[in-house]
C-alpha atoms as one frame of an Amber mdcrd trajectory, in Angstrom:
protein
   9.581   6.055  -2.566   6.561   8.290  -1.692   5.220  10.579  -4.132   3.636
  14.359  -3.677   0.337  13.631  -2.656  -2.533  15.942  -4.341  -5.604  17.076
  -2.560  -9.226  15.487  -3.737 -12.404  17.517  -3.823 -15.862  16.087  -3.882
 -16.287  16.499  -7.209 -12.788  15.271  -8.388 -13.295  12.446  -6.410 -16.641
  11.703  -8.219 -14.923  12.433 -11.490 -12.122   9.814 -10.658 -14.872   7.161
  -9.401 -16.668   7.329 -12.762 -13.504   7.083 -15.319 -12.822   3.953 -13.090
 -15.872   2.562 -13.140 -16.226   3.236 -16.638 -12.583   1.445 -17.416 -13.899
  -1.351 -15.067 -17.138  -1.492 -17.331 -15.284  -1.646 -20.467 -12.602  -4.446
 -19.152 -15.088  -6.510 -17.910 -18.041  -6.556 -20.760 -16.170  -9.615 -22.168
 -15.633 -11.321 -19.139 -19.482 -10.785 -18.141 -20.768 -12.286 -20.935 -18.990
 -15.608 -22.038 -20.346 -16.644 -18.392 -23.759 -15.390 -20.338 -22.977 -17.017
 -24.037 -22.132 -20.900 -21.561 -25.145 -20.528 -20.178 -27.220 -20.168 -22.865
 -25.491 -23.114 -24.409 -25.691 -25.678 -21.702 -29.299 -24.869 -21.550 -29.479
 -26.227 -24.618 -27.350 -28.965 -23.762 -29.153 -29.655 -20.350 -33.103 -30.007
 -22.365 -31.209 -32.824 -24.787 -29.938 -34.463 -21.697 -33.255 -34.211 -19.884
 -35.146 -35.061 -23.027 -33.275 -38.397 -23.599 -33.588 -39.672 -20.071 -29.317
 -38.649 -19.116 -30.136 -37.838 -15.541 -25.806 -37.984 -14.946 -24.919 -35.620
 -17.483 -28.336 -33.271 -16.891 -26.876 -32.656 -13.864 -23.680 -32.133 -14.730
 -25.073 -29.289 -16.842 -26.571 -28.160 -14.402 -23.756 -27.322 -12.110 -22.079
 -26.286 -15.035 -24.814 -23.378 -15.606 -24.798 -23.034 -11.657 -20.850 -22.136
 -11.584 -21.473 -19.481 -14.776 -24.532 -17.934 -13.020 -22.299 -17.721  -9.619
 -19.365 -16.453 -11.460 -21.618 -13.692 -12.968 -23.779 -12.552  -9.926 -20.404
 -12.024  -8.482 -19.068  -9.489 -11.275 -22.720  -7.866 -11.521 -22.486  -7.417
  -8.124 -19.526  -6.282  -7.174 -19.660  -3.960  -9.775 -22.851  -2.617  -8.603
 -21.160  -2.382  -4.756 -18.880   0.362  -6.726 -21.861   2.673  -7.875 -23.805
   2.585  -4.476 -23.552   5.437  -1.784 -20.838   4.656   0.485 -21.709   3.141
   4.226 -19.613   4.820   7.223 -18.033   2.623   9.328 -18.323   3.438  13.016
 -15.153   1.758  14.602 -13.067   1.203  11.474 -13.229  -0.447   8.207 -12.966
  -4.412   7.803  -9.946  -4.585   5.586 -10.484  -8.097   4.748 -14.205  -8.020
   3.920 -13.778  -4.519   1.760 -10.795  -6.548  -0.476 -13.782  -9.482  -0.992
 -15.264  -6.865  -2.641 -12.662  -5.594  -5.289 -10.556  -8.018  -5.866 -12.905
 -10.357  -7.975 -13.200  -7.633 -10.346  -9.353  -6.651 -10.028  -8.965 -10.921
 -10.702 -10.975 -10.796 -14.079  -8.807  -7.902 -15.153  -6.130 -10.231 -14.711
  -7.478 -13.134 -16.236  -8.859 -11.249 -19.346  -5.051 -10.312 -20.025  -4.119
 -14.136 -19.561  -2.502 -12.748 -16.521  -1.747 -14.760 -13.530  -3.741 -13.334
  -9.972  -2.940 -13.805  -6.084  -4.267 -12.406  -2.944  -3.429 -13.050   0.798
  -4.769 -11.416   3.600  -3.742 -11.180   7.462  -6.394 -12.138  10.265  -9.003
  -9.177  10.448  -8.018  -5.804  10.783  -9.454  -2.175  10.989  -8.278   1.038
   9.638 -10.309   4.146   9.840 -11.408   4.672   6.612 -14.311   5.530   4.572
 -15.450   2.303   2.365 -15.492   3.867  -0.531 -12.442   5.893  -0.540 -10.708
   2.689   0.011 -12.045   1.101  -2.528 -11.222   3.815  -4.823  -7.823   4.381
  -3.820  -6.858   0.663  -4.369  -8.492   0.264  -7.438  -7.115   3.233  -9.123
  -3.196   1.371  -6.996  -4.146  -2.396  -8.125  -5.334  -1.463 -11.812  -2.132
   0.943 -12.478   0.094  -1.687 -10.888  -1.385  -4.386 -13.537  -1.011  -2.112
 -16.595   2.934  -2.252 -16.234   2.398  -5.851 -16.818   1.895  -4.915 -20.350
   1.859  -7.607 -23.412   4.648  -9.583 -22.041   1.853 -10.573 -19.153   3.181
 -12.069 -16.032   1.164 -11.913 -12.014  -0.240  -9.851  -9.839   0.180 -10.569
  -6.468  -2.058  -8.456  -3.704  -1.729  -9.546  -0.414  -1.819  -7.578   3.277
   0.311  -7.577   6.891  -0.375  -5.769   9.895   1.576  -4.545  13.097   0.448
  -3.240  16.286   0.014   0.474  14.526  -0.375   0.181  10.949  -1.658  -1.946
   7.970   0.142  -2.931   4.614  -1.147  -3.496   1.363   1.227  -4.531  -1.234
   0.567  -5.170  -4.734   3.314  -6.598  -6.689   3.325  -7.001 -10.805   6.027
  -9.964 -11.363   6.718 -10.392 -15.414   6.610 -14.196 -16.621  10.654 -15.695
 -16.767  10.151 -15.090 -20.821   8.981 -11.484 -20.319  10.455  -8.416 -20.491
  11.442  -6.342 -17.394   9.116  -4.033 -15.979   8.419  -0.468 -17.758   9.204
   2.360 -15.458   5.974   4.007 -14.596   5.116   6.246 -16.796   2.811   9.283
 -16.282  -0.432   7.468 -15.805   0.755   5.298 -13.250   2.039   8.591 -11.188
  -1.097   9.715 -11.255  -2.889   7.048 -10.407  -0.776   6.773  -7.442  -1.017
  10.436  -6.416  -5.196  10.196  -6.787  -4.593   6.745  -4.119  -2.599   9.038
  -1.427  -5.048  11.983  -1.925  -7.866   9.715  -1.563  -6.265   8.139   1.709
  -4.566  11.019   3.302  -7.357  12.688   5.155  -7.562   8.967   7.366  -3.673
   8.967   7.625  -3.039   6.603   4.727  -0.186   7.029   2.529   1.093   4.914
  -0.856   4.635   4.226  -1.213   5.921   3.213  -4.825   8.174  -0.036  -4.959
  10.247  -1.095  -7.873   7.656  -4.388  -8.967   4.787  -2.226  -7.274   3.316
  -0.139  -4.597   2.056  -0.458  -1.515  -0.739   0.996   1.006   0.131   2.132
   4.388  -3.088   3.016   6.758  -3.220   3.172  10.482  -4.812   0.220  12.241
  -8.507   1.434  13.860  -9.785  -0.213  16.278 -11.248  -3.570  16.636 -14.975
  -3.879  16.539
């Protein structure tokens, strides 16, 4: 099913990017600092260990603190990729390399709700698209997808397949076998959905509503 798309100034789209960013903010303050609070305390850990001579478990501290200070430049990061002025993309968008850059924050949503998280994507592909509008328009898809989740939790699975003419971008919430059933989507989730499909109609994009999910559908660019 494909919903009545609405049309996105400027300034609504700037309005839209900061409540998500915001949200993101929010949902993520946790999840940015217990990589933060392990650090600190295999610090600790790691001057004992150096102290008494433990070279083994000084270095296993150490990649311990490595794999908390990796897991947080990523988040920082990624979140800072969001709040940056968008790059054009001459000969299309790199689908693959622009879902790198959302879908660690769309994976600690996940995993902050005890959530299960997927993602598959096809060999490289184009679509001729603004960076930022993409990003948007999934993030406001992905994040409304994973709210129907709701406390009975379950996965989210985001993958991507491609034809000679057009690109598809599922994402799928799946309840755990104990859960209950999927909510129908309420009003929030229309909206999000009609924000993705204004956001993506100008480039020919459109977002279709499945019964576990939605999808994207953009036209392939071409190959650079």
């Amino acid at each position: 099913m494909e919903l009545q798309q609405i049309e996105l100034n400027e300034e609504q789209f700037k309005a839209n990017r900061f409540e998500l960013v915001s949200r993101l903010a929010d949902d993520l303050a946790h999840e940015i600092k217990n990589p933060l609070n392990a650090i600190v305390i295999n610090l600790e850990v790691l001057r004992v260990r150096v102290t008494r001579g433990d070279e083994k478990g000084a270095l296993e501290r150490a990649a311990v603190i490595e794999l908390e200070a990796r897991r947080l430049h990523v988040l920082v990061d990624r979140m800072l990729q969001l709040l940056r002025p968008a790059r054009e993309e001459a000969s299309g968008l790199a689908l693959d390399q622009v879902l790198e850059e959302i879908l660690p924050l769309v994976e600690a949503q996940a995993r902050i709700a005890r959530n299960h998280f997927s993602s598959s994507c096809a060999a490289p592909v184009f679509v001729p698209v603004r960076r930022d509008v993409f990003k948007f328009a999934a993030l406001n898809l992905f994040t409304a997808v994973h709210v129907r989740l709701g406390e009975g939790g379950g996965s989210l699975d985001i993958d991507c397949v491609a034809d000679a003419d057009f690109v598809r971008v599922n994402v799928r919430a799946l309840p755990f076998d104990d859960a209950p059933a999927l909510p129908a989507p309420d009003a929030a989730f229309d909206q999000a959905v009609q924000v993705a499909a204004g956001l993506l109609a100008p480039c020919g994009g459109r977002v279709l509503v499945e019964p576990d999910g939605a999808a994207i559908l953009l036209p392939r660019g071409a190959s650079v």
